[in-house]
DOSEVEX-76638 format. One record per residue (C-alpha): residue number from 1; x, z, y. Coordinates in Angstrom, 2 decimals, m for minus. Layout:
R, pos, x, z, y
R, NUM, X, Z, Y;
...
***
This chain:
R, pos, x, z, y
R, 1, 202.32, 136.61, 43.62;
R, 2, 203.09, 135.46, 39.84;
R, 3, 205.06, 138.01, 38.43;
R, 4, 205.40, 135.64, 35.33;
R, 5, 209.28, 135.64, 34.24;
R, 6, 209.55, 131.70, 33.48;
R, 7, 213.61, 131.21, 33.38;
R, 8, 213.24, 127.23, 33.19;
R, 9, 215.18, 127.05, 30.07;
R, 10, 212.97, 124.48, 28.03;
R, 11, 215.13, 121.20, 28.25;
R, 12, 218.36, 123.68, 27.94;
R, 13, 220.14, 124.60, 24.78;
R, 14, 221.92, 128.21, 24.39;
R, 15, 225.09, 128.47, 24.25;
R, 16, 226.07, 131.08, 21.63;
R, 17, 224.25, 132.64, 19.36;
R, 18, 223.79, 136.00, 21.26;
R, 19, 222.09, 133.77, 24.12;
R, 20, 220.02, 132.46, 21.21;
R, 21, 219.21, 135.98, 19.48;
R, 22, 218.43, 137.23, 22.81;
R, 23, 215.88, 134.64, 23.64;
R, 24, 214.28, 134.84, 20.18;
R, 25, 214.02, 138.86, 20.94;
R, 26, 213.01, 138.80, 24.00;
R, 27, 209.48, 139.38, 25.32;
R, 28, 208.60, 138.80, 29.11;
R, 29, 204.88, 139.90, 28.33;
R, 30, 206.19, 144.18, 28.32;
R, 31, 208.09, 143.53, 31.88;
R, 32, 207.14, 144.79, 35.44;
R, 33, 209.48, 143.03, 37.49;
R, 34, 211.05, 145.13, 40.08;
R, 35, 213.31, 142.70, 42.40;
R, 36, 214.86, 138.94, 41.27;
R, 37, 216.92, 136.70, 42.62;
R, 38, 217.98, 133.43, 41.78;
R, 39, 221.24, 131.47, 43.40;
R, 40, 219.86, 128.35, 45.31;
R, 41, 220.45, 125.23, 45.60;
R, 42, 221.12, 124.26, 42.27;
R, 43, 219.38, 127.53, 40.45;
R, 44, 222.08, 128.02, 38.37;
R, 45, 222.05, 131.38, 38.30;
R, 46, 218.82, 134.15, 37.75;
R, 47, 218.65, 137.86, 38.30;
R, 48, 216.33, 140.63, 37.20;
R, 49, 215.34, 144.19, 37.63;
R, 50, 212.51, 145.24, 35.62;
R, 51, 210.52, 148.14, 34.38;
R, 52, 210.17, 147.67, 30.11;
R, 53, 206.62, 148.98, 29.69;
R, 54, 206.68, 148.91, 25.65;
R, 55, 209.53, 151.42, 25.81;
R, 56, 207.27, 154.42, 27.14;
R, 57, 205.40, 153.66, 23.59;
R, 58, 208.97, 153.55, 21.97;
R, 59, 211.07, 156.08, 21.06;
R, 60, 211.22, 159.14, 23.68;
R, 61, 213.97, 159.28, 25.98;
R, 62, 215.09, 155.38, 25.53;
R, 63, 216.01, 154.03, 28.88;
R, 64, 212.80, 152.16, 30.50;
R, 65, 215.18, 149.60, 33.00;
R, 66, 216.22, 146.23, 31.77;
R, 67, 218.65, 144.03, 33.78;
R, 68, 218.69, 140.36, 32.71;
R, 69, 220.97, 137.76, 34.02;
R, 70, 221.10, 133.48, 33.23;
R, 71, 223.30, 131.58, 33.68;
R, 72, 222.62, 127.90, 33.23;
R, 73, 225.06, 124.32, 33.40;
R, 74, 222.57, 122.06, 33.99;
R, 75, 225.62, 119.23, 33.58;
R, 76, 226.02, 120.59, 29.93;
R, 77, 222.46, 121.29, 29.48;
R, 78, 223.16, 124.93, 28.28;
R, 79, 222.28, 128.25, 29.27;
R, 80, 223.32, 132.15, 28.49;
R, 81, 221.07, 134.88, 28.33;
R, 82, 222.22, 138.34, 28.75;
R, 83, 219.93, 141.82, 28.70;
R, 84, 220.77, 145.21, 29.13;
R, 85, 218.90, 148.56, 28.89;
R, 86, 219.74, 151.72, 31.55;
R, 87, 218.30, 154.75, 32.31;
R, 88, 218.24, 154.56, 36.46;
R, 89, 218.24, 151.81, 38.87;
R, 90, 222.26, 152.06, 40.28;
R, 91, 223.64, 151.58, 36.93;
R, 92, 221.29, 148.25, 36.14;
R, 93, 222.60, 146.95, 39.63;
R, 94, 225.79, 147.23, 38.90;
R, 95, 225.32, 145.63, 35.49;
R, 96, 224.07, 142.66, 37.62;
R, 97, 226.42, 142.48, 40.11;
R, 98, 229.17, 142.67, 37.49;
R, 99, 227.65, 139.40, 36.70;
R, 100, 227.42, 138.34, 40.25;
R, 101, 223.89, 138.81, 41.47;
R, 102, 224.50, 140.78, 45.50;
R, 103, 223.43, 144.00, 45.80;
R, 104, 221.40, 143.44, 48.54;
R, 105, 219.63, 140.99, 46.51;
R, 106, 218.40, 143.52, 44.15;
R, 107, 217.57, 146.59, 46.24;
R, 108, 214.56, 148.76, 46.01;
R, 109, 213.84, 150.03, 49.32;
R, 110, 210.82, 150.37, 51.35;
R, 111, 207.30, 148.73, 50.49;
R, 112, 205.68, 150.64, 47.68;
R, 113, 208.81, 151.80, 45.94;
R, 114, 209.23, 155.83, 46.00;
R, 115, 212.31, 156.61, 48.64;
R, 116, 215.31, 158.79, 48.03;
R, 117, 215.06, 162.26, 49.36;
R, 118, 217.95, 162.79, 50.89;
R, 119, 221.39, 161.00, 52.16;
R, 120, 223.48, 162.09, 49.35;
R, 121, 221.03, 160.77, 46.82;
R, 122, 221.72, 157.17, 48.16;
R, 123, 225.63, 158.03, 48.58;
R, 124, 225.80, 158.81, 45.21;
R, 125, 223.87, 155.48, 44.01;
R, 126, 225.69, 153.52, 46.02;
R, 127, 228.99, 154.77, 44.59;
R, 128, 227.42, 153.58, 41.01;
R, 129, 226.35, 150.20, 41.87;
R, 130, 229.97, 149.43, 43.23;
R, 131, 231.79, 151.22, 40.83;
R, 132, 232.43, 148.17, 38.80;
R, 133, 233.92, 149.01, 35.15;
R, 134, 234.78, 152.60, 36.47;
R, 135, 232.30, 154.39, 34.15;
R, 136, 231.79, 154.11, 30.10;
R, 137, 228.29, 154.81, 29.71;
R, 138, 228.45, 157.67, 26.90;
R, 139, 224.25, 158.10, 26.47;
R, 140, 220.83, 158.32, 28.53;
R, 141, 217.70, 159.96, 29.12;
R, 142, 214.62, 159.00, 30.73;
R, 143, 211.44, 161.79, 30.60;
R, 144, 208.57, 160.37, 32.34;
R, 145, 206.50, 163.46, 32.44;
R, 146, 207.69, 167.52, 32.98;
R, 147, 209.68, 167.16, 33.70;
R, 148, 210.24, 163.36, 35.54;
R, 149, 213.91, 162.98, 35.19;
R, 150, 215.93, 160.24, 34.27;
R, 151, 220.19, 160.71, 33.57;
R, 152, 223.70, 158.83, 32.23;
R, 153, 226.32, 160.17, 31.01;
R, 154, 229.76, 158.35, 31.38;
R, 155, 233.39, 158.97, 31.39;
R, 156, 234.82, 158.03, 34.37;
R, 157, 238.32, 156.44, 34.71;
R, 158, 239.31, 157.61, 38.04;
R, 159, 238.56, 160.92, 37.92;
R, 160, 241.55, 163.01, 37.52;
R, 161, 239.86, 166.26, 36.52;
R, 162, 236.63, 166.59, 34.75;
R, 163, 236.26, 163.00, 33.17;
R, 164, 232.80, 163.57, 32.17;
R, 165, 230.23, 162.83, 34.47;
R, 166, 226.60, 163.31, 34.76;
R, 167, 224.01, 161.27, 36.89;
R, 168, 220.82, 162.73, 37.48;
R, 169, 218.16, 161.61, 38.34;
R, 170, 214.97, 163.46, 39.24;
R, 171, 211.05, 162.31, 40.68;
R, 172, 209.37, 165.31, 42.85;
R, 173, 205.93, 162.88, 42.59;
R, 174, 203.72, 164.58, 45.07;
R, 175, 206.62, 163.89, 47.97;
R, 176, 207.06, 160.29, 46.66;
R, 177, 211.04, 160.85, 46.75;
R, 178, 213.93, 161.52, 44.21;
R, 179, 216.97, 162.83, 44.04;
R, 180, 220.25, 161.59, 42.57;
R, 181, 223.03, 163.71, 41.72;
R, 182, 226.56, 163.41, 40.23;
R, 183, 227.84, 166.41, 38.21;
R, 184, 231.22, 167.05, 36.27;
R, 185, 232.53, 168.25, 33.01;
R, 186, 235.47, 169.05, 31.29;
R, 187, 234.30, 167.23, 28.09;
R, 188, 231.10, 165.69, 26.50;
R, 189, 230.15, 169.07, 24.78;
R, 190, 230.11, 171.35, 27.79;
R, 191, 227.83, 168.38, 29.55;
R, 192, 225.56, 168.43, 26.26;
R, 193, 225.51, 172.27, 26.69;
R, 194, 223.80, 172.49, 29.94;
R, 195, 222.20, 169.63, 28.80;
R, 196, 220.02, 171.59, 26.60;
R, 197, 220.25, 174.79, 28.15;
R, 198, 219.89, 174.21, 31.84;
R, 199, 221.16, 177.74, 32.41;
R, 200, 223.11, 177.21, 35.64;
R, 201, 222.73, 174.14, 38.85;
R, 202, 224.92, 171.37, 38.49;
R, 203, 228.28, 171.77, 39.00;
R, 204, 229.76, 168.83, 42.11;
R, 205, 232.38, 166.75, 40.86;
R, 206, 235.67, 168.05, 42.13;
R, 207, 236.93, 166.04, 44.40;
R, 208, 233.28, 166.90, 46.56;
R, 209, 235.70, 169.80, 47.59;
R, 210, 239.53, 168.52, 47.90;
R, 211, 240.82, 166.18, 50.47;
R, 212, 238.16, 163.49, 49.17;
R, 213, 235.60, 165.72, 50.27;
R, 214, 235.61, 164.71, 53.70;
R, 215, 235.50, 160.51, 52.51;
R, 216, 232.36, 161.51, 50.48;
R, 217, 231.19, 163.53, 53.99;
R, 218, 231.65, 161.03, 56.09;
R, 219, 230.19, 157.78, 54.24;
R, 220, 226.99, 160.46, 54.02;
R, 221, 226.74, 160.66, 58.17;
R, 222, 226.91, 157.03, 58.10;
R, 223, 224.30, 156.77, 55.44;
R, 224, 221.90, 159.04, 57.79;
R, 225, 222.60, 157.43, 60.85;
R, 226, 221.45, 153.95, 59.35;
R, 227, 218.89, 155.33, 57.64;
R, 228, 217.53, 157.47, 61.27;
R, 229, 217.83, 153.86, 62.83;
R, 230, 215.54, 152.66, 60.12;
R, 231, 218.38, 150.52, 58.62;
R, 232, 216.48, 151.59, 54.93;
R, 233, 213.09, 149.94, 56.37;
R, 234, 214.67, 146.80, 57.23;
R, 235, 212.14, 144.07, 55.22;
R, 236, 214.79, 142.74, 52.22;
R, 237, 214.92, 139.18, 51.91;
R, 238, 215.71, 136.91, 48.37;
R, 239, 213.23, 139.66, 46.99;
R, 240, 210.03, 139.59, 44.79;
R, 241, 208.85, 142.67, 44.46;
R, 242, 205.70, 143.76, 43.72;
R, 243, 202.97, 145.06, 46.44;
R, 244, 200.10, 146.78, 46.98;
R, 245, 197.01, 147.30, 49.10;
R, 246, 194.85, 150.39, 50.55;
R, 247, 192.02, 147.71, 49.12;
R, 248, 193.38, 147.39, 45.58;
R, 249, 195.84, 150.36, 44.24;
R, 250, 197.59, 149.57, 41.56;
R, 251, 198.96, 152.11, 38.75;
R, 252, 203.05, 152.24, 39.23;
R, 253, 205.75, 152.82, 37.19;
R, 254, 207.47, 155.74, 38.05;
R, 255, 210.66, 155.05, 36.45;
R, 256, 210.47, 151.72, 37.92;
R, 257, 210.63, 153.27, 41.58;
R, 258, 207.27, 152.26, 42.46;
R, 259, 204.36, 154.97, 43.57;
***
């Protein structure tokens, strides 16, 4: 498989100069890509998930995801050329979607990449990567070693209580799973508090125990009934991920989801 990210942009022009810095910065050579997908007939349109390896050389902490979409009008011979950096996989997918790219398009399930552990660890992504504009990312994390964690923290414009919202996201690397969880706060400092101090477990959002408790209950019994009737194993299709084989293991990112 050539993992080689060639976007086809030589006899195309950008059209603004942020398409143009961003090609000029950009550098395919760090990239492990992750899943792509790119609109057909006319290829107008690309999509990437990849894992940035220069950033685990960077500056601890910086998020290790990038999300890059193109756009291209081949009648006007132009293109546009957008990146962005996050800490976990459901927040880059939305980023694309936002954009256009389907979901189901850029999934990482089954193959090599490391499962989620439990029901509401997909519920929860899944509520990210459809969220749409819902959440103003506020700041990230990503910690590849002791421990392997990875969170966002956003305001979120629909909650009514306890704006502040924390996503994390942790590795357990000898079970091959993670865990996502959503927690809530009253204001940025409190969430920076536990933060550092980690003196207490995450406190659910409040509406895991009003009347929206039993929405958030039930789309998690329909998430483990698909998932018992191996909906998760189903082989994705538009995808080109990367593989492995018992012949020739390959070292995986583990912030890119792959064991």
């Amino acid at each position: 498989m050539n993992d080689v990210l060639d976007f086809d942009l030589d006899d195309l022009s950008p059209v603004d100069d942020a398409s143009e810095e961003e090609m000029e910065t950009f550098w395919a050579g760090d990239l492990t890509v992750l899943s792509r997908h790119h609109t057909t007939p006319n290829g107008s349109h690309s999509f990437v998930l990849a894992h940035d390896r220069s950033v685990t050389w960077g500056i601890p902490g910086e998020p290790q995801l990038v999300a890059i979409a193109v756009a291209r009008d081949l009648r006007q011979a132009t293109f546009t050329f957008e990146t962005s950096h996050h800490a976990t996989a459901s927040f880059a997918q939305n980023w694309l979607a936002e954009r256009g790219c389907p979901l189901d398009r850029i999934a990482l399930r089954g193959g090599d990449y490391i499962e989620p552990a439990d029901d509401l660890t997909v519920q929860v992504e899944q509520q990210i990567q459809k969220s749409g504009t819902r959440y103003e990312v506020l700041d990230t994390y990503t910690s590849d070693y002791d421990p392997s964690e990875a969170w966002t923290l956003v305001r979120d414009s629909h909650a009514a209580q306890a704006p502040v919202r924390l996503f994390y996201e942790e590795w357990n690397h000898d079970a091959g799973t993670y865990t996502m969880r959503e927690s809530a706060f009253a204001d940025v400092g409190v969430a920076q508090t536990w933060l550092d101090e980690r003196s207490g477990p995450l406190l659910e959002p409040p509406e895991y125990s009003d009347h929206n408790g039993a929405v958030v209950r039930a789309r998690i019994a329909r998430i483990a009934l698909a998932r018992s009737a191996g909906a998760s194993a189903t082989p994705q299709t538009g995808l080109d991920a990367p593989r492995t084989t018992a012949a020739a293991p390959v070292q995986r990112p583990v912030q890119g989801r792959l064991l």
